[in-house]
C-alpha positions as CSV (number, residue, x, y, z in Angstrom):
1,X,2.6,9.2,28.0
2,X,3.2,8.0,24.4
3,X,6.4,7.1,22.9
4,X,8.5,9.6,21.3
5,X,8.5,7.0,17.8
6,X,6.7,9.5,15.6
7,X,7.5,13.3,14.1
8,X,3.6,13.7,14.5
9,X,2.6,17.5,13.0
10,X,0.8,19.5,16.0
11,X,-2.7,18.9,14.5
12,X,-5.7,16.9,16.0
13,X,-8.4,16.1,14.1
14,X,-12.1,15.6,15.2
15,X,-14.1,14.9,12.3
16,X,-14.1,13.8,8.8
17,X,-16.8,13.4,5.8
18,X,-15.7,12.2,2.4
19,X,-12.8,13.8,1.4
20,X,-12.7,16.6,3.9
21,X,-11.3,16.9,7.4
22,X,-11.9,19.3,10.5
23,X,-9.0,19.5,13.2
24,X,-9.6,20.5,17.0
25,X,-9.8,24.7,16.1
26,X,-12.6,24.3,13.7
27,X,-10.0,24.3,10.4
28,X,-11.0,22.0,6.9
29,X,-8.7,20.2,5.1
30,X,-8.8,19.0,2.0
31,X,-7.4,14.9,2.4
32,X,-5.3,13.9,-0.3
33,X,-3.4,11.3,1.6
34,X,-6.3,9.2,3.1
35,X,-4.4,8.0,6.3
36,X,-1.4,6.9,4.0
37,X,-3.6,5.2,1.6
38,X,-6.1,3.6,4.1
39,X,-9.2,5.6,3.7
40,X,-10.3,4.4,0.5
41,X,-13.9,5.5,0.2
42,X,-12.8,8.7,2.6
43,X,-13.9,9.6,5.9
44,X,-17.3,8.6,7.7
45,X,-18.7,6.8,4.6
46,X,-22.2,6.5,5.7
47,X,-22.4,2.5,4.2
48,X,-19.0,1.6,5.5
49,X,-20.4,2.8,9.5
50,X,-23.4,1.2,8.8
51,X,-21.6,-2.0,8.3
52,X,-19.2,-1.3,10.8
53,X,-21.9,-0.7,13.3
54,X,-24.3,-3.3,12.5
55,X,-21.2,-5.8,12.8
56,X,-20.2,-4.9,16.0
57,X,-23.7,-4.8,17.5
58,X,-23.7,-8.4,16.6
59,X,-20.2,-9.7,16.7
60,X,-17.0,-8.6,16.9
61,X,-14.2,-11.2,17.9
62,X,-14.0,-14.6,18.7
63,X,-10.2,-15.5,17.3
64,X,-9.5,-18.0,14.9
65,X,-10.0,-20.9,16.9
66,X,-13.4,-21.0,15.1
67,X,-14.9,-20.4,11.7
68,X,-15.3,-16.7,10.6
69,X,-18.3,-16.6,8.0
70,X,-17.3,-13.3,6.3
71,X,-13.6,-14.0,6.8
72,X,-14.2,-17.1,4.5
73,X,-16.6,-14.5,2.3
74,X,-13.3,-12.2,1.6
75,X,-11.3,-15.1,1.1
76,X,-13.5,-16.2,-1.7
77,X,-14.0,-13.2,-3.4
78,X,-10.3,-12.2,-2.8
79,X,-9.7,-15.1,-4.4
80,X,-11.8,-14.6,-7.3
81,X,-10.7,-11.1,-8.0
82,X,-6.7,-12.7,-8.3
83,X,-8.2,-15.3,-10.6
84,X,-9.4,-18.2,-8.4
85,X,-6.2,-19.6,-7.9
86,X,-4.8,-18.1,-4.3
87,X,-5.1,-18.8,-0.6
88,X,-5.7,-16.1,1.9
89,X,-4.5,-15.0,5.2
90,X,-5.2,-12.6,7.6
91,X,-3.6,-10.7,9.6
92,X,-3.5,-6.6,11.3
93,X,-0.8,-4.3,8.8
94,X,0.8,-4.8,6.2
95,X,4.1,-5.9,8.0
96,X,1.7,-8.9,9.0
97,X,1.3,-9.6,5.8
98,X,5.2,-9.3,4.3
99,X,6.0,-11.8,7.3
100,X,3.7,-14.5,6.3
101,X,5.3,-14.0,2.9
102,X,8.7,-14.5,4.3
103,X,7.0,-17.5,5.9
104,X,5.1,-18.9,3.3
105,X,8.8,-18.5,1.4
106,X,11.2,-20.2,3.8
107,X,8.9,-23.2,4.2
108,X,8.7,-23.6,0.2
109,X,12.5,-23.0,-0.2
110,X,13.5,-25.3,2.8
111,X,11.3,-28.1,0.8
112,X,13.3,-27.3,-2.2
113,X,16.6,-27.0,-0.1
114,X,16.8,-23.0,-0.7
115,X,16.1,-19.8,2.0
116,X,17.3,-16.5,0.1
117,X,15.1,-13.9,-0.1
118,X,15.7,-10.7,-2.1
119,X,14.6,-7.4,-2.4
120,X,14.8,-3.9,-4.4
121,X,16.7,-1.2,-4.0
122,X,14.5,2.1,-2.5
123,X,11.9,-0.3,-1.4
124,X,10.1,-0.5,2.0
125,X,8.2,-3.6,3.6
126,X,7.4,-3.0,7.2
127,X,8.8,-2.5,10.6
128,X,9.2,-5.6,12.5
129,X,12.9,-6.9,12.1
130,X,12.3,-9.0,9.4
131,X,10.7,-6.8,7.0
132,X,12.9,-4.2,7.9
133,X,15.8,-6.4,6.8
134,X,13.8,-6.6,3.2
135,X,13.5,-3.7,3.3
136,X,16.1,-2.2,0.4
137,X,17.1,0.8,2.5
138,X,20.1,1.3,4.5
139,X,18.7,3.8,6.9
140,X,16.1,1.4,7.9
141,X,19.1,-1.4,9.2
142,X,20.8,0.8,12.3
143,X,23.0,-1.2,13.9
144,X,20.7,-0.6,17.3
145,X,17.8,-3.1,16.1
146,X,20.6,-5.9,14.6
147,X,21.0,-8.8,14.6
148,X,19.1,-9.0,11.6
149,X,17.7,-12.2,10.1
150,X,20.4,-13.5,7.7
151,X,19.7,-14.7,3.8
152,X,17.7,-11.7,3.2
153,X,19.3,-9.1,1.0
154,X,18.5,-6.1,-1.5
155,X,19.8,-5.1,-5.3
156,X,20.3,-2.0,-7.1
157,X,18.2,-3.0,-9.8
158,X,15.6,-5.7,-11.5
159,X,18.5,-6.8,-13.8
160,X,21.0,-7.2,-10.4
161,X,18.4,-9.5,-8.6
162,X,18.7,-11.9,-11.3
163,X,22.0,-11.1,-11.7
164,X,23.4,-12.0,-8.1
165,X,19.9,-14.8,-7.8
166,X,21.7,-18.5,-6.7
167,X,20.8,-21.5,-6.2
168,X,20.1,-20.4,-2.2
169,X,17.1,-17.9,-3.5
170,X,13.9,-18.7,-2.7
171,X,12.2,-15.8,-3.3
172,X,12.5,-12.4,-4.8
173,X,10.1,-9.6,-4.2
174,X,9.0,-6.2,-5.4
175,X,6.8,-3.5,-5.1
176,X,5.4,-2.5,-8.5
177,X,5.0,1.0,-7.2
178,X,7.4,1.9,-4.8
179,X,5.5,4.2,-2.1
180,X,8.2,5.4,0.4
181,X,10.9,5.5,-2.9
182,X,9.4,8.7,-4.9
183,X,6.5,6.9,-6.1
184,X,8.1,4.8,-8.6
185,X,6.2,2.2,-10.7
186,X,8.4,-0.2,-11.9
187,X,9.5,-0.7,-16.0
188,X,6.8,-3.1,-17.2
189,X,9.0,-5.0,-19.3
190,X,12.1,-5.2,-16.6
191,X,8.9,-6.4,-14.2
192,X,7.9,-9.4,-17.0
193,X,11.8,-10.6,-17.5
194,X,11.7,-11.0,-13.9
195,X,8.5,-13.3,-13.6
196,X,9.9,-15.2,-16.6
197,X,13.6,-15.5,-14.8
198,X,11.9,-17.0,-11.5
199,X,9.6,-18.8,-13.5
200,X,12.0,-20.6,-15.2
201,X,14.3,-20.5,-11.6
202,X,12.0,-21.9,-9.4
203,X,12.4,-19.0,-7.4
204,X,8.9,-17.5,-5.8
205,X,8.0,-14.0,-7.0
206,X,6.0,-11.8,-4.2
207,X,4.3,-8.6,-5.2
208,X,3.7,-5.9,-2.3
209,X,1.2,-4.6,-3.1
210,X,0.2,-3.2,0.5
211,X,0.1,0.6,-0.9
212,X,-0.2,0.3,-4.4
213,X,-3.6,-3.1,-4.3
214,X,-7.3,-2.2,-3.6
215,X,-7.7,-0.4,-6.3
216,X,-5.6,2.4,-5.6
217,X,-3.6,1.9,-9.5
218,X,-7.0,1.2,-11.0
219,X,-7.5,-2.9,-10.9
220,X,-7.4,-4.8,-7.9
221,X,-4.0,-5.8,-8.0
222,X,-1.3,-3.7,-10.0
223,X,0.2,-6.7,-11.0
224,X,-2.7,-7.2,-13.2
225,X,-1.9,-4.1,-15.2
226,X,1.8,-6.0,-15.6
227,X,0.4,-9.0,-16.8
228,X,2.3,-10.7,-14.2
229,X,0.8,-13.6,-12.0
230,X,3.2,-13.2,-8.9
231,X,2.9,-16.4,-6.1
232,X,2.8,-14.1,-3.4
233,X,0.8,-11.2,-2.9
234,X,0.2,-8.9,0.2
235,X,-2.1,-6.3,1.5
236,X,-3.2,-4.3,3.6
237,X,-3.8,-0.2,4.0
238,X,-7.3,0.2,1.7
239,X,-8.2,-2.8,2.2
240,X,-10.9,-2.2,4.7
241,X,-11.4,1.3,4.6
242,X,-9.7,2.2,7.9
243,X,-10.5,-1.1,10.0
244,X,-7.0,-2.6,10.3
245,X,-6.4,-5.6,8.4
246,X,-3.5,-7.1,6.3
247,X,-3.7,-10.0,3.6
248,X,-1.7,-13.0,2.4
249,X,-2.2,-14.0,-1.0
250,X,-0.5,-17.6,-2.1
251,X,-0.4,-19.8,-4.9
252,X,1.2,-22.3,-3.2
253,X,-1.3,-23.7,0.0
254,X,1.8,-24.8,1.5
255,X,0.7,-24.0,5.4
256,X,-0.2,-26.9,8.4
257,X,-1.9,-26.2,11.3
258,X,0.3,-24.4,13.5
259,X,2.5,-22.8,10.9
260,X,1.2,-19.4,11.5
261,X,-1.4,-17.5,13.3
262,X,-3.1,-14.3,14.4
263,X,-5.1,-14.0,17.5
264,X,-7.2,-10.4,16.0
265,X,-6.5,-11.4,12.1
266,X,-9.8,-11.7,9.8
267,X,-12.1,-10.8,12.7
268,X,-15.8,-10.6,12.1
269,X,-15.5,-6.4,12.2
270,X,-12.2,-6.4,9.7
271,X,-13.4,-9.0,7.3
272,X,-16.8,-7.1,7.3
273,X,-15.6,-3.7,6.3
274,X,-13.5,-5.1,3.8
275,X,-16.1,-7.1,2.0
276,X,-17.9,-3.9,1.5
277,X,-14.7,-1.7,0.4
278,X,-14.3,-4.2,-2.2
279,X,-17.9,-4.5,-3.2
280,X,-17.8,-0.7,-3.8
281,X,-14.4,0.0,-5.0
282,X,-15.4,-3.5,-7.3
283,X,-18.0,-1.7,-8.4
284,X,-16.5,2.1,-9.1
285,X,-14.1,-0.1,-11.4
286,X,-17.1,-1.4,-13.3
287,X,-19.2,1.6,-13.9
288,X,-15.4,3.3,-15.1
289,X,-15.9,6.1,-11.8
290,X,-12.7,5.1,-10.6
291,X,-10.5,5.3,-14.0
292,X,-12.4,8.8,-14.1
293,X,-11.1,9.9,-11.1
294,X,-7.9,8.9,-11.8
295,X,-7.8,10.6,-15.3
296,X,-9.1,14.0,-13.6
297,X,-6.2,13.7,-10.3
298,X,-3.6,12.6,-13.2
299,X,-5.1,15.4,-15.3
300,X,-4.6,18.3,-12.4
301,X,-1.3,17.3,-11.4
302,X,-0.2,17.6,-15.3
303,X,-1.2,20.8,-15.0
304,X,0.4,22.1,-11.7
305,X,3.6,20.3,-12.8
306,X,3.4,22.5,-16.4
307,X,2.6,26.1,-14.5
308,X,5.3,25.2,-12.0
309,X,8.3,24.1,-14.3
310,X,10.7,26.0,-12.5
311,X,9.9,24.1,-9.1
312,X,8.7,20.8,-10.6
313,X,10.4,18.1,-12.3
314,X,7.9,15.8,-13.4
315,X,4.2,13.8,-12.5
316,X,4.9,10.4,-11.1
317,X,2.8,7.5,-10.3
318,X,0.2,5.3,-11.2
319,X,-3.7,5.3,-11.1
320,X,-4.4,7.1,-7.3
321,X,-0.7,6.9,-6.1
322,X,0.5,10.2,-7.3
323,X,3.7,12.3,-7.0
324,X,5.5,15.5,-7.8
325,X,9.2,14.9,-8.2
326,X,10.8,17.8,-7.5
327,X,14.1,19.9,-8.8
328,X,15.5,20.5,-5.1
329,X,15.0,18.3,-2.5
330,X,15.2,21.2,0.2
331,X,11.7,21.9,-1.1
332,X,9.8,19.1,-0.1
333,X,9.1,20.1,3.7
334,X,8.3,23.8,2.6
335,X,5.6,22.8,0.5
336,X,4.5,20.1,2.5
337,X,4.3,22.8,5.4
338,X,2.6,25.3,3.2
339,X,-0.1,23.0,2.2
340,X,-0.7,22.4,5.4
341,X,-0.8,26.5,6.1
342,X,-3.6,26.1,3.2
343,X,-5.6,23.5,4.6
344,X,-4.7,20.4,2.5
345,X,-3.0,17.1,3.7
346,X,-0.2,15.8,1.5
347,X,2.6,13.2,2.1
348,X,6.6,13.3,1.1
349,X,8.4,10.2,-0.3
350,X,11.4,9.6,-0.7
351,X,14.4,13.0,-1.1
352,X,12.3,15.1,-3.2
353,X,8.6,13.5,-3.8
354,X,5.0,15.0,-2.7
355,X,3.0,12.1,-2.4
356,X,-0.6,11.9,-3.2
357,X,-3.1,9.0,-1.9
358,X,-6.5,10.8,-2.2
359,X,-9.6,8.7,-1.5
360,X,-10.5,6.4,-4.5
361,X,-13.8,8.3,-4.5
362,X,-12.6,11.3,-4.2
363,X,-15.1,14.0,-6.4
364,X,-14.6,16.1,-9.0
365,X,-15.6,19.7,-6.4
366,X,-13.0,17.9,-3.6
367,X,-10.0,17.8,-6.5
368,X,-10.9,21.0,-7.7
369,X,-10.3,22.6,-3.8
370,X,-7.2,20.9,-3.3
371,X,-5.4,21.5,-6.5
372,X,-6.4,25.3,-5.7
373,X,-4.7,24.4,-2.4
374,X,-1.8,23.1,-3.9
375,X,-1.0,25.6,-6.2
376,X,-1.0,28.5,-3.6
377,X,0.8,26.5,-1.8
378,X,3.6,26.1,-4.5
379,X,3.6,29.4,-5.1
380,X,4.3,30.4,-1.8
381,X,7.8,28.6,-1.6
């Protein structure tokens, strides 16, 4: 017997192929929210199982005790994508990822005699007890998990965390687009005051970027299209198309022998589906595929948000990670319920936000279904 931990929806599904999903009765969905942003290239990408597959016909685990050869492979080209200039680890999830952050910042502030950390108002980092601390929600901080780790605390605004900064912060971090907070990108030039303020602080600056990296705003790393060069980045979620994996970026190689570990982190299978995600999604950047499919999902949403004025505020988001903020909250679950009536997969975020994370190669016939979707299910409430 399972847990009772998740509000699952009564739906099984048994089969998937690019965008499209078939549940236990035979039904077809249309997938615009790719396992929460996992599914990057979609569902039983015939390169991504043939990688998969070969991989685990000839290794699939042997811990970290020894070298990985396409562990070190992702590290490098990680590491080349950033600029050349960070150090990976890896772990399962993204919470993996924000705690070797929190790590990687409490060693480099107890060397400089600091071990704040601060966070963003609306934003969400994980589920262990640390990262549910950072995260800058109260409903996430019920008295029933607490104690919570101390010197970790959240502001209303970019202009409060360096506002109420100290001499006792270490670190301040953000997520450019905040995916459980209405899908809000952050003001670009509140985003480059801040990397200037710790910059000139010495206080560590840690992007998120476990939703909103991989490609799902359009570049690697959405801190590129801020201009920003933060010292700590994280991943996870599209990372490896559905394999679980999560990602440390530093500037800073700061880390001994010891300091942290992960028995299943980087694993031949994990670090092997990722290479490949990244070679393709690397390479739908290039050709200018991706920023097509972005301009067409950007595009249809415009539109649905014009014919539906009465129901729709406005289009939010960036690149892939879409929303529909709408005018009454109460709205949100009818729709979301309604698409699901109409055979499409959406998300919620935040009061009032649909959330869409469609596959990164999502085509033009697939959109074209699921706006058609989406609009009768609109109408409908």
């Amino acid at each position: 017997m399972l847990m009772k931990n998740y509000a699952r929806v009564d739906l099984s599904f048994v089969k998937g192929k690019g965008s499209w999903l078939k549940d236990s009765c035979g039904k077809k969905y249309i997938d615009f929210a790719s396992g929460i942003g996992v599914c990057s290239l979609g569902h039983a990408h015939k390169g991504l199982a043939k990688v998969i597959s070969k991989q685990a016909k000839t290794l699939i685990h042997t811990s970290n005790i020894y070298r990985i050869e396409p562990q070190e492979r992702l590290a490098h080209k990680m590491s080349r994508l950033l600029g050349g200039d960070y150090s990976l680890f890896f772990g399962n999830s993204g919470a993996e990822a924000n705690e070797c952050a929190i790590k990687l910042a409490r060693k480099w502030g107890y060397k400089h005699g600091k071990s704040g950390i601060i966070s963003l108002a609306n934003s969400f980092h994980g589920r262990t007890i640390s990262t549910l601390k950072l995260t800058g929600q109260d409903k996430f901080h019920p008295e029933h998990f607490a104690p919570y780790p101390e010197d970790i605390s959240f502001c209303a605004s970019i202009d409060e965390m360096m506002t109420k900064a100290t001499a006792n912060t270490a670190a301040i971090i953000i997520e450019l687009v905040q995916g459980e907070g209405g899908i809000n990108p952050l003001d670009k030039t509140a985003v480059k005051n801040l990397a200037r303020f710790c910059q000139q602080n010495k206080i560590l600056l840690i992007t998120d970027e476990v939703q909103c990296g991989c490609y799902r705003t359009g570049e690697f790393v959405t801190s590129k299209l801020y201009d920003i060069h933060p010292d700590i980045i994280t991943f996870a979620k599209g990372l490896a198309g559905g394999v679980p994996i999560g990602a440390c970026a530093c500037r800073h190689d700061i880390f001994e022998a010891g300091d942290h570990g992960s028995t299943f982190g980087g694993n031949f299978l994990s670090t092997a589906a990722a290479l490949f995600v990244l070679d393709e999604l690397e390479s739908m950047r290039e050709s200018g595929e991706l920023e097509q499919n972005i301009r067409a999902f950007e595009s249809g949403l415009e539109s649905i948000a014009s014919e539906f004025k009465d129901i729709i505020k406005r289009r939010v988001g960036l690149g892939l990670m879409q929303g529909l903020e709408l005018k009454d909250e109460s709205k949100l679950g009818e729709i979301f319920n309604a698409a699901l009536a109409n055979g499409l997969l959406i998300l919620k975020s935040g009061k009032a936000t649909l959330r869409f994370l469609p596959p990164l190669n999502i085509s033009a016939k697939e959109m074209k279904k699921g706006f058609k979707r989406l609009k009768k299910a609109i109408a409908s409430v």
